[in-house]
C-alpha positions as CSV (number, residue, x, y, z in Angstrom):
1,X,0.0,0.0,0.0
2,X,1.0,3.5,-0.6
3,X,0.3,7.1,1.3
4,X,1.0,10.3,0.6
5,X,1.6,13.4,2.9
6,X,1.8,17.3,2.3
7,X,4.6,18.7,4.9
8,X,7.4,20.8,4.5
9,X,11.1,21.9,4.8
10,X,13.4,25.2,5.1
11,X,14.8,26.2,2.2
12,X,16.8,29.7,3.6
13,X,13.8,31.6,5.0
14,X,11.0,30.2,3.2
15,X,9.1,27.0,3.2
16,X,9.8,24.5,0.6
17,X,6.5,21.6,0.2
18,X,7.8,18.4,0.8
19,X,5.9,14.8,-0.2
20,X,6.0,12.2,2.7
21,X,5.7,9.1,0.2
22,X,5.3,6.0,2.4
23,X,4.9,2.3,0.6
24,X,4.3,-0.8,2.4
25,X,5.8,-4.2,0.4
26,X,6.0,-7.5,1.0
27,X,9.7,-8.5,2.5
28,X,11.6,-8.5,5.6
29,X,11.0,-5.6,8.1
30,X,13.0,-2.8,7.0
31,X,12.6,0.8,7.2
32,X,14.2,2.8,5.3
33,X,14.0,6.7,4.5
34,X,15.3,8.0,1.4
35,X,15.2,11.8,-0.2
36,X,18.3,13.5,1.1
37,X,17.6,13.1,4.4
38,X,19.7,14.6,7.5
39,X,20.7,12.6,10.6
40,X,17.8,14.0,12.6
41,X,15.4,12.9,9.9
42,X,16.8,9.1,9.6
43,X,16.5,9.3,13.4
44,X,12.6,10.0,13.3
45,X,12.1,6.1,12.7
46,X,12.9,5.1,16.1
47,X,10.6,7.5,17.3
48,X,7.9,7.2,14.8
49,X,8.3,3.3,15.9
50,X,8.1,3.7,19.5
51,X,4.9,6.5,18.8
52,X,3.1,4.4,16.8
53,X,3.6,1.4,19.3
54,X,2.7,3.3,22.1
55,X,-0.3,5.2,20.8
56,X,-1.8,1.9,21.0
57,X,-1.8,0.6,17.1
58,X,0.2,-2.0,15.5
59,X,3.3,-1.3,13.9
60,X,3.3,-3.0,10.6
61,X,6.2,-5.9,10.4
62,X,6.8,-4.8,6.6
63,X,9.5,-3.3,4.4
64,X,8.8,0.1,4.8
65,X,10.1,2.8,2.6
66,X,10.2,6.5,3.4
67,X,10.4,9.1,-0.1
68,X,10.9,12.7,0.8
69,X,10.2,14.5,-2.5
70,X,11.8,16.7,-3.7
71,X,15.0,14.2,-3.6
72,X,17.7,16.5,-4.9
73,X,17.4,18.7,-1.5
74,X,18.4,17.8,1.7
75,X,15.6,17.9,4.5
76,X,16.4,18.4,7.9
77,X,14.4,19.1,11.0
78,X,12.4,16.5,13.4
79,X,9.2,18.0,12.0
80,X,8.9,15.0,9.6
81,X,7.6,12.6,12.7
82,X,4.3,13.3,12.4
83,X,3.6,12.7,8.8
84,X,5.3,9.7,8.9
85,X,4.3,7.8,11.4
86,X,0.9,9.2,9.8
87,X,1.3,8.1,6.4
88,X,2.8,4.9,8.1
89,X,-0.8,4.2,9.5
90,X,-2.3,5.2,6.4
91,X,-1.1,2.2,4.4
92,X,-1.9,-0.1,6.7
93,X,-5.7,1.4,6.2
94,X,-6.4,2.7,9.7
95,X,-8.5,5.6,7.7
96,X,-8.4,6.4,3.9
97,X,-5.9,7.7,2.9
98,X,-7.3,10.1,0.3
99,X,-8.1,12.6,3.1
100,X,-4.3,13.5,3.7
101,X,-4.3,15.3,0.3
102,X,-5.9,18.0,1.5
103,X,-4.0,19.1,4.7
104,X,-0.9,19.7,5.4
105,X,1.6,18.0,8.7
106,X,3.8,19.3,10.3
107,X,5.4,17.7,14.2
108,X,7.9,16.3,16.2
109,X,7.0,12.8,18.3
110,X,7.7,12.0,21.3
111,X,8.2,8.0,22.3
112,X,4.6,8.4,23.9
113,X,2.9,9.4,20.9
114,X,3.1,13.1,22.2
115,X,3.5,15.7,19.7
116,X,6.2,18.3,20.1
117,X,7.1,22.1,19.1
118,X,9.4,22.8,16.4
119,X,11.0,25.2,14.7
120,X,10.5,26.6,11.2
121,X,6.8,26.4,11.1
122,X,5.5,29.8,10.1
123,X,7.4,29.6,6.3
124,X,6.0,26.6,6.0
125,X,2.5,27.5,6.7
126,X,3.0,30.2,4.3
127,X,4.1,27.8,2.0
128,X,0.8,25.7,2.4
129,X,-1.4,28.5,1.7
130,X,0.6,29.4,-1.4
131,X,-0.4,25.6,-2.6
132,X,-4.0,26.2,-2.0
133,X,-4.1,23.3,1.0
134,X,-7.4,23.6,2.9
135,X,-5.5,23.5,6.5
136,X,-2.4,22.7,8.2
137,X,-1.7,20.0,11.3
138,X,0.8,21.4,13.8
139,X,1.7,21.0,16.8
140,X,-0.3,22.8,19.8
141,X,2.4,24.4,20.9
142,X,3.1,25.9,17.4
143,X,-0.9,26.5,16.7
144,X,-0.5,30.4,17.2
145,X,2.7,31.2,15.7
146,X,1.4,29.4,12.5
147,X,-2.5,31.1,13.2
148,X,-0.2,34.6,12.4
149,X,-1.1,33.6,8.4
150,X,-5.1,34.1,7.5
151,X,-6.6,32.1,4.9
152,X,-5.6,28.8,5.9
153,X,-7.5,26.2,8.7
154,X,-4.7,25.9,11.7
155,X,-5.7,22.8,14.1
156,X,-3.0,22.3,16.6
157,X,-2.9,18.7,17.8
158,X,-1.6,17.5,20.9
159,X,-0.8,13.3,19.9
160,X,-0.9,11.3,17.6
161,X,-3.8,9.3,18.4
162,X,-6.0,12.6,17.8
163,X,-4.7,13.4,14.4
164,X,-5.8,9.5,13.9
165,X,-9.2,9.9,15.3
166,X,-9.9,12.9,13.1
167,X,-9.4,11.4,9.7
168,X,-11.1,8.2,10.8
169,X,-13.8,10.2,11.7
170,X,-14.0,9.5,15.6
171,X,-13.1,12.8,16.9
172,X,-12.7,16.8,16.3
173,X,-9.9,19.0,16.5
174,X,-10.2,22.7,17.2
175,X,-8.9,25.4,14.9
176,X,-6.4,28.5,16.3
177,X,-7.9,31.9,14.6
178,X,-6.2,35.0,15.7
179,X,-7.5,38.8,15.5
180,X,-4.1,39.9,13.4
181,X,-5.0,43.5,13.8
182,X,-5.0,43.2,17.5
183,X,-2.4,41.1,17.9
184,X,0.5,42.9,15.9
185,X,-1.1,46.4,18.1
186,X,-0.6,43.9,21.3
187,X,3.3,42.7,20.7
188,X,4.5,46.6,19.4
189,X,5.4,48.0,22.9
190,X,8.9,48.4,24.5
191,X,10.6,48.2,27.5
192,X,12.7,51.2,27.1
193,X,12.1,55.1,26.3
194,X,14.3,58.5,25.3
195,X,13.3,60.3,28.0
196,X,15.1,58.1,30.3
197,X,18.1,59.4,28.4
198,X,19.5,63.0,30.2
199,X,21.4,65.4,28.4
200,X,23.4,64.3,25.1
201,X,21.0,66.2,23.1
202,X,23.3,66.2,20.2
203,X,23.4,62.6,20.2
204,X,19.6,62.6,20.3
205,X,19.5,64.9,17.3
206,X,21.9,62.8,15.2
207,X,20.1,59.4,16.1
208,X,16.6,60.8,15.0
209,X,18.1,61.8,11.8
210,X,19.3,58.3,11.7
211,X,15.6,57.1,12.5
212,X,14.2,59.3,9.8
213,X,16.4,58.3,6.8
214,X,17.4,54.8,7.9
215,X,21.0,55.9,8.4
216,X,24.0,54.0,9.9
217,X,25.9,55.6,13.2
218,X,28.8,55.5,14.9
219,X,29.1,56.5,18.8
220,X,32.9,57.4,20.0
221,X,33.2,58.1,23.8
222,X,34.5,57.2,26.8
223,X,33.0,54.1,29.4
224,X,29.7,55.1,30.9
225,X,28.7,58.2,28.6
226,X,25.5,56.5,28.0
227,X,26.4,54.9,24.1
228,X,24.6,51.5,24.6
229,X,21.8,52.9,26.6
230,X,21.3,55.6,23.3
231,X,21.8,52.2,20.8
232,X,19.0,50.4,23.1
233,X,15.9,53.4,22.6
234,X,16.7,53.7,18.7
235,X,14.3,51.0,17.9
236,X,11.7,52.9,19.9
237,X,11.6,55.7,17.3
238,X,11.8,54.3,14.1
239,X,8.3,53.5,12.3
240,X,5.5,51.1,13.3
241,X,5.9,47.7,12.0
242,X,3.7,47.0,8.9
243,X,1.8,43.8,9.4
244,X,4.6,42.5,6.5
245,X,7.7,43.5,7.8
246,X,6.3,41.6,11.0
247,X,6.0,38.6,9.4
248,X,8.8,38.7,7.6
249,X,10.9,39.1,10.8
250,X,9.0,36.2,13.0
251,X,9.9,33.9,9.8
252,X,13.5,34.8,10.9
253,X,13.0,33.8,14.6
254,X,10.8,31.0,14.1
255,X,13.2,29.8,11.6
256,X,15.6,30.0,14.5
257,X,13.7,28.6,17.6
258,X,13.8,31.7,19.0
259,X,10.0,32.9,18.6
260,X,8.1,32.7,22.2
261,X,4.4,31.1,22.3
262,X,3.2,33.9,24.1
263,X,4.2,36.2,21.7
264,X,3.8,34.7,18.2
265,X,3.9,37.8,16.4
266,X,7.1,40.1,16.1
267,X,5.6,43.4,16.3
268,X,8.9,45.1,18.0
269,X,11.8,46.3,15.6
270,X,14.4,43.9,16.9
271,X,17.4,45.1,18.7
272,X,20.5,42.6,18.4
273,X,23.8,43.0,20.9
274,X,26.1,40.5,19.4
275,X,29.4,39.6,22.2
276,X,32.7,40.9,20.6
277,X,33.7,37.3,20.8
278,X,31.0,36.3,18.1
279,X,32.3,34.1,15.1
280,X,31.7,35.1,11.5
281,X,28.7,32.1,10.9
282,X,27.3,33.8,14.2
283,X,27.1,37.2,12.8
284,X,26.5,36.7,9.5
285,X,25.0,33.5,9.4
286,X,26.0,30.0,7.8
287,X,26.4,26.5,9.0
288,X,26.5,22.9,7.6
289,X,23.1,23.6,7.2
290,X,23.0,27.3,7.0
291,X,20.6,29.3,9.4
292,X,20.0,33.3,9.5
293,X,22.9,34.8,11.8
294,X,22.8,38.2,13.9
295,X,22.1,40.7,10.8
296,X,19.0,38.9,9.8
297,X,17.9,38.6,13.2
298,X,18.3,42.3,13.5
299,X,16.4,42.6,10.2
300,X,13.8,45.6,9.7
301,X,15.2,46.9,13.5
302,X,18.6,47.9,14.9
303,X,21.9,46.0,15.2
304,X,24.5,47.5,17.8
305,X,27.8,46.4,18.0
306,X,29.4,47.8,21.6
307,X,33.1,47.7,21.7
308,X,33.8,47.7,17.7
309,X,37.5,47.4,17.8
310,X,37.1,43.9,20.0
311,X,35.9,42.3,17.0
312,X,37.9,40.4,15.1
313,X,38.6,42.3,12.2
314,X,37.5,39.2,9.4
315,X,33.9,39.2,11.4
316,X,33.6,42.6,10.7
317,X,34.8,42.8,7.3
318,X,31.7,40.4,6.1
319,X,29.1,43.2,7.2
320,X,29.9,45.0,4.0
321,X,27.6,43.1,1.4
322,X,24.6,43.4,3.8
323,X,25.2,47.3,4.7
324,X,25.0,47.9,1.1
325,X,22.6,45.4,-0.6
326,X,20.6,44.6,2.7
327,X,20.4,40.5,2.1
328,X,23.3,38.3,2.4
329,X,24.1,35.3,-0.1
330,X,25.4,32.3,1.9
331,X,27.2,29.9,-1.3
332,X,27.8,26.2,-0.6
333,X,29.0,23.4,-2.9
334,X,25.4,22.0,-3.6
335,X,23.1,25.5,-2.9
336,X,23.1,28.9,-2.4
337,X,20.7,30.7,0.0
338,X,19.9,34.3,0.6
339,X,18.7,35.9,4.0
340,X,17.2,39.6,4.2
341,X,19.5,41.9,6.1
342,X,18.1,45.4,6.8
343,X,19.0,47.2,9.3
344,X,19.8,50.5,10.6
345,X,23.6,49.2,12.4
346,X,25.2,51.1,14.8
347,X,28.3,50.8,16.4
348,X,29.8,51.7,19.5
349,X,33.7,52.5,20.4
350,X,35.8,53.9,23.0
351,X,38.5,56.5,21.6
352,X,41.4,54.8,23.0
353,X,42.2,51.5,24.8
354,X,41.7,52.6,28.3
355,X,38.7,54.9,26.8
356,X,39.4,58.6,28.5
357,X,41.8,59.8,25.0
358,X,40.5,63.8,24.8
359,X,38.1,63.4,28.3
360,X,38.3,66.5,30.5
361,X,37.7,64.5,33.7
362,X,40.5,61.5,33.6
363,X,44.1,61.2,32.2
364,X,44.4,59.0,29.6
365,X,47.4,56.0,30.1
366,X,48.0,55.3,26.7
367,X,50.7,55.9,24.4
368,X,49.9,57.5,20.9
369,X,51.8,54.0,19.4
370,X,48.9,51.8,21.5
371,X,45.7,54.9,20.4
372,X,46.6,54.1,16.8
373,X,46.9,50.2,16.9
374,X,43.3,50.5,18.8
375,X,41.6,52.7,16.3
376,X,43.2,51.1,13.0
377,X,41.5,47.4,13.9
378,X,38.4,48.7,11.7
379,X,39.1,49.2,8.2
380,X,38.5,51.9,6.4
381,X,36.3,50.9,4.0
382,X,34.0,49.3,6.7
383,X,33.5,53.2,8.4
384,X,32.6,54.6,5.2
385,X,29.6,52.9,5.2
386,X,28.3,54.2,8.2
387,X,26.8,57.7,7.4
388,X,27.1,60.0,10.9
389,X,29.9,59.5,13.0
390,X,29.3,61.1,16.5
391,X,31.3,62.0,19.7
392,X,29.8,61.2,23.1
393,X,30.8,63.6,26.1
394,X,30.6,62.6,29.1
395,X,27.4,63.5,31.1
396,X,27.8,66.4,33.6
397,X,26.6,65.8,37.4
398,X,24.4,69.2,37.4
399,X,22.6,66.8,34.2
400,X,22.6,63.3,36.0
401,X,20.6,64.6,38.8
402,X,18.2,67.2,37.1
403,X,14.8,66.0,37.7
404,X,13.3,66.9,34.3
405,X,13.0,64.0,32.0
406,X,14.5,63.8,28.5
407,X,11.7,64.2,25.4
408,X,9.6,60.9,25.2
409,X,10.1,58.4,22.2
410,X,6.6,59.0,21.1
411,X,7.1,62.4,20.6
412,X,10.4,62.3,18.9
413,X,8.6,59.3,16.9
414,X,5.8,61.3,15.5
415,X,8.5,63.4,13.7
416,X,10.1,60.2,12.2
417,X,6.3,59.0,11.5
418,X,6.2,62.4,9.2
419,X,9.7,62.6,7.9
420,X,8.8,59.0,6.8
421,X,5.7,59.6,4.8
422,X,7.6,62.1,2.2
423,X,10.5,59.6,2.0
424,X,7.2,56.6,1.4
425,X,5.8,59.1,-1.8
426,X,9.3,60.0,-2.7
427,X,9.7,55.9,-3.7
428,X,6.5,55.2,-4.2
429,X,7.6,53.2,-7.6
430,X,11.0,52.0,-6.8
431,X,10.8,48.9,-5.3
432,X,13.7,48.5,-3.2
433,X,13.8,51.9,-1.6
434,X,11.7,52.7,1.8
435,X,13.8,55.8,2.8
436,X,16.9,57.8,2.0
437,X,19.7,55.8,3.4
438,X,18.5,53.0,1.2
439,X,18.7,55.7,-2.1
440,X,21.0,54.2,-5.5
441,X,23.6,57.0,-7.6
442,X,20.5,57.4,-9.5
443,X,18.4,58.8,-7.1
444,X,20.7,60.4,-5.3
445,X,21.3,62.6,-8.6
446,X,17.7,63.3,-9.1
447,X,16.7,64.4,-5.3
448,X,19.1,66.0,-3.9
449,X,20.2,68.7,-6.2
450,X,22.3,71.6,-4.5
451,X,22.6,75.4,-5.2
452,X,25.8,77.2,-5.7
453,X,26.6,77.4,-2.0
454,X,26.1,73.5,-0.7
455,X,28.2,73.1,-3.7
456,X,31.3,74.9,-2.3
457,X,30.8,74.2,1.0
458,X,31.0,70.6,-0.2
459,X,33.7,70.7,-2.4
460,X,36.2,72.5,0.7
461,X,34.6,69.8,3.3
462,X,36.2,66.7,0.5
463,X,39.6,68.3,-0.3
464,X,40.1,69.0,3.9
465,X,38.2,65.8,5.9
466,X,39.7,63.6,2.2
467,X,36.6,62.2,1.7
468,X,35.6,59.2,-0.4
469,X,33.3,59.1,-3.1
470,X,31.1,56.7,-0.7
471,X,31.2,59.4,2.0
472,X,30.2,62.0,-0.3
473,X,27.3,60.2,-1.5
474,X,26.4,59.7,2.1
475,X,26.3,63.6,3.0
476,X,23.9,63.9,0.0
477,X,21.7,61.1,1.8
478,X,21.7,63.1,5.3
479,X,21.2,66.3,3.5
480,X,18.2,65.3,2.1
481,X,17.1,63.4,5.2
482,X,17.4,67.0,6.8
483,X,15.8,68.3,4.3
484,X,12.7,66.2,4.9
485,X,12.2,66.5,8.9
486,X,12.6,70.2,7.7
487,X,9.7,70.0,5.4
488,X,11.8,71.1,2.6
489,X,11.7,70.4,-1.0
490,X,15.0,71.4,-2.1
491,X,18.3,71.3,-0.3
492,X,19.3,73.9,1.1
493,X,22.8,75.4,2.9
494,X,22.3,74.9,6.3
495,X,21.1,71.1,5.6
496,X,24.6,70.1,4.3
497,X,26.5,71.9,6.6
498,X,24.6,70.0,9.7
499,X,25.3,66.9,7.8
500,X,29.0,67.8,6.8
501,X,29.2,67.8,10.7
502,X,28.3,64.2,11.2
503,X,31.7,63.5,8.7
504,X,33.7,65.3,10.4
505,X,35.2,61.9,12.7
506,X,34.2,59.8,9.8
């Protein structure tokens, strides 16, 4: 006898449909699972044996073979339990088979016939809907991370002996539905605020600009001037997460396991801290079987990296394709994946090894051989794609202990919102372009046009900071960024010479 079951694999961040084929011959028992399967998915017969077994029905003494098709990519995952052991049951007619065609399953067993979470199921729900399935079969504890996609029946089961009972007819199963409007309104809220933030005003100014155009930053100061505590409320004023970009980024952290139940709908810009000590695959992603790394984690939100010079300098260097095409391409021998990557990044970094080089307050120990062996451990080309380049002070004690509180991120937000909206008509028909940092040569040239006096102002600020052609670009970008929060059509003087500032440690 043969059966047939709709499930599915990873393939990068989307689902791929995979056909559990399961025939039943005539022979010594064997069981044998072929299709490019991983260790964890050869595994899943010693599991699906004991399930089976001790759900109470009898496992079939018969040469069993297991096709996962496609067979020319390699599946991997423990989801592939549960249609097994199902299509297992199946062909020995326990229910009719022809009922599987309809549904999707997806599930990890447990040796009691228990189904279990996994990870990865949201792109494969996606997946289903996009083959017109009538519902999917996952496990309970995945029922409302995959109830996050509409249009498609979600029925979370709890063992295996329930999915059983439901195509034979003898029992129900209930279906997750989720109010999507509510929920994403639910999961936006943060833990953190600006006005916790006291003094640095300058800071503040430069990091809503960043918020407003999608720009990169750089913070240089010494220990405890507040740069991490700045990185951490950046998130809280960029733009409201469109029901899309949400899902896009919770198929990132379902894709990784690290998607809560409680809260199966990202609806937060994510806010990443890599260690210093992080490895390139960690970062960037990769693996033998390669999974999303920190930058796609941190994608449509914030990535800081504290303590920049404390990474090693190869890690670093791979943060160039993303900063510029916002995906990354991860090539091995038999496949090539791509992972979205867009973020706003910003980095962190004391001036000098001991961190008080140019403070008023403490005497910096370090010799000018030691400052310049510190500062030269990120390349060049690496800071020239990060468009304002700030100093952070110190705070005064007369600031720590005013009693005032800084301006709210809602407030400073509602700027962003409207800086935003021109940027949104601005690119209305490009594609790829959401806001100004993201702007090509080509668009660069055709909105932001300067008059006679931006253009000599610019031309003195090149031939004495030496800037690149990449940094020049970039001051355009900021210009017109200014330009925006300004409610200005055309750039004018004073919005290149605020952004010429942000160069000026660049």
């Amino acid at each position: 006898m043969l059966a047939k079951v709709n499930s599915g694999t990873l393939h990068g961040v989307d689902g791929l449909p995979v056909m559990v084929e399961v025939d039943l011959a005539l022979g010594l028992p064997q069981f044998t699972t072929v299709g490019l399967p991983d260790n964890s998915v050869r595994e899943s017969r010693e599991r699906v044996k004991a399930a089976i077994k001790n759900s109470g029905y009898d496992f079939p003494p018969r040469r069993i073979t297991v096709n996962l098709a496609p067979a020319d990519i390699k599946k991997g995952g423990s989801g592939f339990d549960l249609p097994i052991a199902l299509g297992i049951l199946a062909a020995t007619q326990l229910f009719p088979a022809d009922k599987l065609e309809h549904y999707c399953v997806l599930g990890e067993l447990s040796l009691d016939g228990a189904v279990r979470a996994v990870a990865g199921v949201l792109p494969v729900v996606l997946s289903a809907k996009e083959q017109g399935l009538k519902g999917v079969f996952v496990p309970k504890g995945n029922a409302k991370e995959a109830a996050v996609v509409s249009g498609i029946d979600i029925i979370g089961v709890e063992s295996l002996h329930q999915l059983v009972d439901f195509f034979a007819g003898e029992g129900e199963c209930e279906t997750t539905v989720l109010n999507h409007s509510d929920l994403l309104l639910s999961s936006a809220v943060y833990d953190v605020d600006f006005q916790d933030v006291k003094g640095q005003e300058h800071v503040k100014r430069a990091l809503e600009i960043a918020a407003c155009g999608g720009h990169n930053v750089s913070l240089s100061g010494p220990p405890g001037s507040g740069k991490t505590m700045l990185a951490k409320r950046l998130s809280t004023v960029l733009p409201d997460m469109t029901f899309d970009e949400a899902l896009e980024t919770t198929k990132i952290y379902s894709i990784t396991g690290q998607l809560s139940p409680e809260k199966p709908l990202i609806g937060t810009r994510p806010f990443r801290a890599p260690h210093h000590t992080i490895s390139d695959a960690g970062l960037i992603g990769g693996g033998q079987n390669p999974r999303p790394g920190e930058v796609s984690m941190a994608h449509n939100g914030v990535l800081f990296l504290d303590e920049l010079p404390e990474f090693k300098k190869h890690v670093l260097e791979v943060l160039r394709q993303p900063l510029e095409s916002g995906d990354v391409t991860i090539a091995r021998a038999n496949q090539t994946l791509q992972f979205p990557a867009r973020f706003v990044l910003v980095v962190a970094s004391n001036p000098c090894p001991c961190g008080y080089h140019g403070s008023e307050t403490r005497e910096c120990v370090c010799t000018p051989v030691q400052i310049q062996r510190y500062t030269s451990k990120v390349s060049g080309p690496l800071l020239d794609r990060i468009d304002l380049h700030l100093e952070v002070s110190g705070i005064p004690f007369k600031e720590m202990t005013e009693e005032r509180k800084g301006e709210a991120s809602a407030e400073v937000k509602k700027r962003v919102d409207a800086a935003r909206k021109i940027q949104e008509k601005r690119y209305q028909q490009q594609k790829n372009i959401h806001c100004n940092g993201q702007m090509g040569a080509k668009e660069i040239e055709q909105y932001c046009v300067l008059d006679a006096g931006s253009i000599r102002l610019l031309e003195r600020s090149v031939e004495k900071l030496g800037l690149s052609a990449r940094a020049y670009h970039r001051i355009l970008k900021i210009s017109r960024t200014i330009a925006d929060m300004n409610g200005k059509d055309q750039l004018e003087l004073s919005h290149v010479a605020e952004a010429v500032q942000y160069r000026r440690n660049g």
